[in-house]
C-alpha positions in Angstrom: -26.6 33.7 -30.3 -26.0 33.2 -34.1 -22.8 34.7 -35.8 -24.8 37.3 -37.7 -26.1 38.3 -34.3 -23.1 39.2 -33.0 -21.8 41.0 -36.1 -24.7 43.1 -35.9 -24.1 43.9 -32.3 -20.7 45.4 -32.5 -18.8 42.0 -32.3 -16.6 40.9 -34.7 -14.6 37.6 -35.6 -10.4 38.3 -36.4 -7.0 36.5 -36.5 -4.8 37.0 -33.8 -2.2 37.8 -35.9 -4.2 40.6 -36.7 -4.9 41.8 -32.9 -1.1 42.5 -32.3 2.4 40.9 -33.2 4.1 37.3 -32.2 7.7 36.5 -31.3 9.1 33.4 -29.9 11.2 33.4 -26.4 15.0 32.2 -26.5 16.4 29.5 -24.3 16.9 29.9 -20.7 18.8 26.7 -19.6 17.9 25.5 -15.8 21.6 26.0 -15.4 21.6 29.4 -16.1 18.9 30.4 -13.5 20.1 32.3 -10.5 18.6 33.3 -7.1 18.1 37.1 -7.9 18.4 39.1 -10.8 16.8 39.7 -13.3 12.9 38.6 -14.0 12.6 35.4 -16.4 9.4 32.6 -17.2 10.1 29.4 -17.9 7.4 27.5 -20.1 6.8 24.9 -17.5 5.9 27.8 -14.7 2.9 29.0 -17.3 0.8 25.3 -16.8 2.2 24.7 -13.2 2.2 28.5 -11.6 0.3 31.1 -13.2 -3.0 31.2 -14.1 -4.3 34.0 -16.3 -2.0 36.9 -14.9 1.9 36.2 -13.7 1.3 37.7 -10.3 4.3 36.2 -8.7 8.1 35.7 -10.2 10.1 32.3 -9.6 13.1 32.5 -11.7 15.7 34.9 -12.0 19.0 35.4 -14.4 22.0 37.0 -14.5 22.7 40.5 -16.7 24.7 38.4 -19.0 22.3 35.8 -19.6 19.6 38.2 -20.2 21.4 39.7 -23.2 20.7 37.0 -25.5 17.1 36.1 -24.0 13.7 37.3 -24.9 12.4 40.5 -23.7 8.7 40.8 -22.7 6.8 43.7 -20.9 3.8 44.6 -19.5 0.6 43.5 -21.5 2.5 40.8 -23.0 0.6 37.8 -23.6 2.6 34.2 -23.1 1.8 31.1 -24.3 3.4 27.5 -23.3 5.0 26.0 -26.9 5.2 22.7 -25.8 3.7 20.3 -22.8 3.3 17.3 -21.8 -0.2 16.4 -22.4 -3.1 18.2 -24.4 -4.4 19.8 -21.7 -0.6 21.6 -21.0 -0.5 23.1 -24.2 -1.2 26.5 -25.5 -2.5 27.3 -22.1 -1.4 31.3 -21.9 -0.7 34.2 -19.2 -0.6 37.9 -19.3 2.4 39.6 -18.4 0.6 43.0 -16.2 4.3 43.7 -14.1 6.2 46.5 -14.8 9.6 45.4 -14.4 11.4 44.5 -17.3 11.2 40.5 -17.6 12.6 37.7 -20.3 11.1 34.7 -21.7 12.4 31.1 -22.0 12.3 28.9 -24.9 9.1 27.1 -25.8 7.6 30.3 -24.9 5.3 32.6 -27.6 4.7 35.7 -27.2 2.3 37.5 -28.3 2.2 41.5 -27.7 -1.7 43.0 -28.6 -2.0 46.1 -30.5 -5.6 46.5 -30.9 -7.3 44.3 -28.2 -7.0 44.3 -24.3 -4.9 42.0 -23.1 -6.6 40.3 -20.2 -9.5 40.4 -22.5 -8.0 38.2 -24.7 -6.2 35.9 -22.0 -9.7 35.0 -20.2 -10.8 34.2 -23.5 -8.0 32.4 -25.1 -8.2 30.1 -21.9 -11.6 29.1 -21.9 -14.7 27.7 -24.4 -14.2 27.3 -28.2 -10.5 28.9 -28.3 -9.4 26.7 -25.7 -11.0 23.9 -27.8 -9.0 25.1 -31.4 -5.9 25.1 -29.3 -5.7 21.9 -28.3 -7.0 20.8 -31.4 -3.4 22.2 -32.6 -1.3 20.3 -30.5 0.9 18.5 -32.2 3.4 15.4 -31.4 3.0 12.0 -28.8 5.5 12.3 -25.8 6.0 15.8 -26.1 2.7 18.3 -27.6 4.1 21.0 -29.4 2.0 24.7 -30.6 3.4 27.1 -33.2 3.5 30.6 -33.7 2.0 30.0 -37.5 -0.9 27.9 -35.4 -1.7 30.7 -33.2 -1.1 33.8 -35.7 -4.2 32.3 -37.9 -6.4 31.5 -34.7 -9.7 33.3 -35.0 -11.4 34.5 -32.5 -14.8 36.7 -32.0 -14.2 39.8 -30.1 -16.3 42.9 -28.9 -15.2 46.6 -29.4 -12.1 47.4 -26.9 -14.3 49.6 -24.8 -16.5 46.8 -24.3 -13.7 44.4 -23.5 -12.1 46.7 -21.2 -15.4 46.8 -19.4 -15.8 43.5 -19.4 -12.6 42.9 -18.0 -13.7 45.6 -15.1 -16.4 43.6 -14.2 -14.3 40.1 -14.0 -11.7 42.1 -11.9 -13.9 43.3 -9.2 -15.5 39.7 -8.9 -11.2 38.7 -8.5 -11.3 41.3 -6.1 -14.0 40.0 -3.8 -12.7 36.5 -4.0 -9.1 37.2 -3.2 -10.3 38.9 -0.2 -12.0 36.4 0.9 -9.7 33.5 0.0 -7.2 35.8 2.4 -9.9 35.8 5.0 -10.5 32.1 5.1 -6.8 31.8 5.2 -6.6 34.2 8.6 -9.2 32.7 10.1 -7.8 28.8 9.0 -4.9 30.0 10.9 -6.4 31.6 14.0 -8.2 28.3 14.6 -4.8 26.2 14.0 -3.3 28.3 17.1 -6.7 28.2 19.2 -6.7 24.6 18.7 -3.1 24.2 19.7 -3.5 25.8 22.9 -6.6 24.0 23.6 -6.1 20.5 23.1 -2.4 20.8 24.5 -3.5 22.2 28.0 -1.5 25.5 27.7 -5.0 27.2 28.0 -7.4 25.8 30.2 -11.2 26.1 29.6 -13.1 27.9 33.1 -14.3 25.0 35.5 -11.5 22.7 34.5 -8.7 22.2 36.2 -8.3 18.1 36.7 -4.8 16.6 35.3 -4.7 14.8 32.1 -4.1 11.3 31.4 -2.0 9.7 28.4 -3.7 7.0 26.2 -2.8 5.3 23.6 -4.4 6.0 20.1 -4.8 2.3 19.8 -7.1 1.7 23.0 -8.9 4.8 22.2 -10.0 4.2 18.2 -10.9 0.8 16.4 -10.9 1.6 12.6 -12.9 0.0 9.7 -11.8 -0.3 5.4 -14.9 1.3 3.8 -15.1 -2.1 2.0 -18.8 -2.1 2.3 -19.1 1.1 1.6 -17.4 1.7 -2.2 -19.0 3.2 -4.9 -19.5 1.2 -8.2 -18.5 2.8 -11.4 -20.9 5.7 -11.8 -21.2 9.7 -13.0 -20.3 11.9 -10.6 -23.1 14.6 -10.7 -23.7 17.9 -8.8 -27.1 17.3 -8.3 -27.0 13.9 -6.9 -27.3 14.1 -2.8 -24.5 11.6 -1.7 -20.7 12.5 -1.7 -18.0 10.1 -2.5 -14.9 10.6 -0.6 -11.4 9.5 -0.9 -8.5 10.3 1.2 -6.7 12.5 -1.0 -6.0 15.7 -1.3 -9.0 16.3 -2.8 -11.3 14.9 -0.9 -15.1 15.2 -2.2 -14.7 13.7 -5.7 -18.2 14.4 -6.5 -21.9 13.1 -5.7 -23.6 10.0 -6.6 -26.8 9.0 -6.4 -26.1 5.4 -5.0 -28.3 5.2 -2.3 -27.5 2.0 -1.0 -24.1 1.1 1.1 -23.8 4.5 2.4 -22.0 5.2 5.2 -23.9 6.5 8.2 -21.9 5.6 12.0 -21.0 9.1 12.6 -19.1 10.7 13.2 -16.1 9.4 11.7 -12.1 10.4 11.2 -11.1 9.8 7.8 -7.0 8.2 8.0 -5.0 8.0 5.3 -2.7 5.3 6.0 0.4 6.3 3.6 0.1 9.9 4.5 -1.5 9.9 8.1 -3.8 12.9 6.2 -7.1 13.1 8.4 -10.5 14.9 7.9 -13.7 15.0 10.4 -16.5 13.7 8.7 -20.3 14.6 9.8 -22.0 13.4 6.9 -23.4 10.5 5.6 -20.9 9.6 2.2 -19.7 6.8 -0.6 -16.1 5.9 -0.3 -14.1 6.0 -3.7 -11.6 3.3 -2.9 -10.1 1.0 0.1 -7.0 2.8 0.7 -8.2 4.5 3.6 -9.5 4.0 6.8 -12.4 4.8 8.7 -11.4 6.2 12.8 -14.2 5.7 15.2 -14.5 5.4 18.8 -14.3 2.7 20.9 -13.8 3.9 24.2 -16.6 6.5 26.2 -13.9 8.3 27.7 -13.2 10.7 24.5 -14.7 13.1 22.2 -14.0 12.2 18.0 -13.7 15.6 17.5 -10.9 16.4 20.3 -8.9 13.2 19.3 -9.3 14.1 15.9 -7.9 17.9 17.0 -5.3 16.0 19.0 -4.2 14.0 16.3 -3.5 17.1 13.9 -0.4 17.8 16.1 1.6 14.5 16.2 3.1 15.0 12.5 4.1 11.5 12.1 6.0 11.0 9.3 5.0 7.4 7.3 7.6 5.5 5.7 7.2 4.9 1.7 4.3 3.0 0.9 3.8 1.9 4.8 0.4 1.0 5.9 0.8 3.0 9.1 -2.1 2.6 11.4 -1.7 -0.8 12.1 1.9 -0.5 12.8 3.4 2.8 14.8 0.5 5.2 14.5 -1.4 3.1 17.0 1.2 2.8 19.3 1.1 6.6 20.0 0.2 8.6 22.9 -1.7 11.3 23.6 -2.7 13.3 26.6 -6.7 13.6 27.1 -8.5 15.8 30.1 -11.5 14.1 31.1 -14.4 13.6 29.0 -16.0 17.3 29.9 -13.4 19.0 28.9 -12.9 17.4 25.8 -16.5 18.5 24.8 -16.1 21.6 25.5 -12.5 22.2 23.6 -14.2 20.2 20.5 -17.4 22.6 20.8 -15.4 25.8 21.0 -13.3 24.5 17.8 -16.3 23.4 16.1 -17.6 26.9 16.4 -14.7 28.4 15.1 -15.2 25.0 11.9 -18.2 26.7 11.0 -17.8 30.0 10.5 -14.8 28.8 8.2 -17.4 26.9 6.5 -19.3 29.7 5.7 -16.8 31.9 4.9 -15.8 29.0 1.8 -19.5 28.4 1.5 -19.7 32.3 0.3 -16.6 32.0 -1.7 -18.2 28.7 -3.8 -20.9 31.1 -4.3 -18.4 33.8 -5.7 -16.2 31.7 -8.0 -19.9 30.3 -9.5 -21.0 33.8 -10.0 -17.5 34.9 -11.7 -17.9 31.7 -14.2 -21.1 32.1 -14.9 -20.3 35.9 -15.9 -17.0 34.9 -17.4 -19.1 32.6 -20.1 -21.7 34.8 -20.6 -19.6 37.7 -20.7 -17.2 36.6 -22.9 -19.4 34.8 -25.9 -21.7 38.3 -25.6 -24.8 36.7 -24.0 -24.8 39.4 -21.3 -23.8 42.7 -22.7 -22.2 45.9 -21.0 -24.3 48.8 -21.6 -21.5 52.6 -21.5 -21.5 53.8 -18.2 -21.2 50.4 -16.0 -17.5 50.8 -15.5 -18.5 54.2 -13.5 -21.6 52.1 -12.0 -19.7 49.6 -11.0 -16.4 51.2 -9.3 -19.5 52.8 -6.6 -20.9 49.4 -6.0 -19.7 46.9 -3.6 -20.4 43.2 -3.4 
């Protein structure tokens, strides 16, 4: 969509400091924070705790120190002045609270007049204005972003009744994922407590009633480095079939088409050796680097799945840069019922796995469908004809 194409279709390209007015927070020193009190943001909290709207508050101060700090209210948009890399700075958050609240230094704030305020947050934080911004960071250790720099940002905007529209359709989409994020989260912690239970004995399965035996984790797994199995220096791509994993926090790094020195003995418990992290793997995958290793069986008297269940409860706490299966993670015991049993306690727990898989299955498809509106949305691709808001408050998801 050309530029004259979106002027002739109602849209229209501005300065911000023509949208509304900007003032610039005062300093709130960390030593001047309290435990209650009155609202206040720190800069840091706007690229480390809020993301598009401050839902939640995480620093207070006193009465007296908010006398000589910045006052912001609701609708107020913040931007982070200064950051540590590129990527920090200029990233921005709408104030929607109405309690009074106050703004640190290294804070802008910018308080619309003739625009809609989440509006102009989703698009501030995304595509070609998120590009300009960073393009105006300014300094080495420290990247710094000035109120001049964002007064004479330009933007392209819609009418306000379409933004507000737009912004209707972006919050049901919020909605439906926040619901379901709260779902998964229920349902994450119903099968926590199940699996307690379970694989503890304090609820038996019907038909078993044998004693358990203790083994040790040692004579139970043998373990592997995914030496063989490493992925050379490749794209990750989303439409390559084989997953590279890593035994961080996150996991899934992304999908390679390497389709040699895959890993296939299944299945298999993932161990991270300076965190004693663990994830059940069922899938065939890459591994990103040797820091990690691979649990398998070696004994027929257990089921991976109810050791790796087991295992979830021992909380053993690694020393600093320990690698801690082949010292005191091995040694540990753990009580097993017979083989049967196991299968059964890993079965009704692998149940419960699955329907928490599809529950995050359907919110991957939600957050892909709120991008993909937020882009087209936003740059005018897709536009809102009158009546959708009153469409769109009858319609469910």
């Amino acid at each position: 969509m050309s530029k004259n194409q979106i002027i002739q279709n109602g849209w229209h390209q501005t300065k911000l400091k023509d949208l509304g007015v900007f003032t610039k927070g005062s300093g709130i020193l960390k030593s001047q924070l309290s435990s209650s009190g009155n609202y206040a943001i720190r800069y840091g909290e706007l690229y480390t705790r809020h993301h598009i709207q401050v839902k939640n508050i995480h620093s207070y101060i006193s009465d007296e120190v908010s006398q000589t700090a910045r006052k912001i209210g609701k609708g107020d948009i913040l931007f982070a002045g200064s950051g540590e890399t590129i990527d920090e700075i200029g990233k921005s958050a709408v104030y929607l609270k109405n309690d009074p609240c106050y703004a640190g230094g290294d804070i802008i704030v910018f308080s619309p007049k003739n625009a809609d305020s989440l509006f102009l947050v989703h698009l501030l934080n995304m595509g070609e204005a998120r590009k300009k911004l960073r393009e105006l960071g300014q300094g080495q250790a420290v990247v710094h972003l000035y109120k001049s720099d964002l007064e004479n940002l330009s933007v392209t905007i819609p009418p306000l009744p379409e933004q507000r529209r737009i912004v209707s359709i972006l919050e049901t989409w919020d909605e439906a994922i926040n619901e379901l994020m709260h779902k998964i989260n229920l349902k994450q912690i119903e099968k926590d407590l199940l699996a307690r239970k379970l694989v503890t004995g304090i609820v038996r399965l019907p038909n078993f009633s044998n004693k358990w035996s203790a083994k040790r984790l040692g004579d139970l797994l043998d373990y592997e480095q995914p030496t063989k199995y490493l992925v050379k220096d490749t794209e990750y791509n989303e439409a390559h079939s084989v997953p590279v994993l890593t035994a961080g926090k996150t996991f899934v790094l992304g999908y390679t088409d390497e389709n040699t020195g895959i890993f296939t003995d299944l299945p298999v418990i993932i161990f991270d050796d300076f965190t004693t992290a663990n994830k059940f793997v069922t899938f065939p995958f890459k591994a990103k680097s040797s820091a990690m290793k691979m649990l398998k069986s070696k004994s027929n008297e257990i089921d991976l799945k109810f050791v790796f269940e087991k295992m979830q409860l021992l909380n053993f706490q690694p020393g600093e840069h320990k690698r801690y299966w082949i010292s005191e993670y091995q040694e540990q015991e753990i009580e097993i019922p017979e083989l049967g049993e196991q299968r059964a306690i890993a079965n009704v727990l692998s149940v419960v796995d699955e329907v928490i898989h599809l529950l995050k299955k359907k919110l991957a498809n939600l957050q892909y469908q709120k991008d993909y509106l937020l882009n087209a949305l936003m740059t005018g691709v897709i536009r809102t004809p009158e009546n959708l808001t009153i469409i769109w408050k009858t319609t469910k998801i």
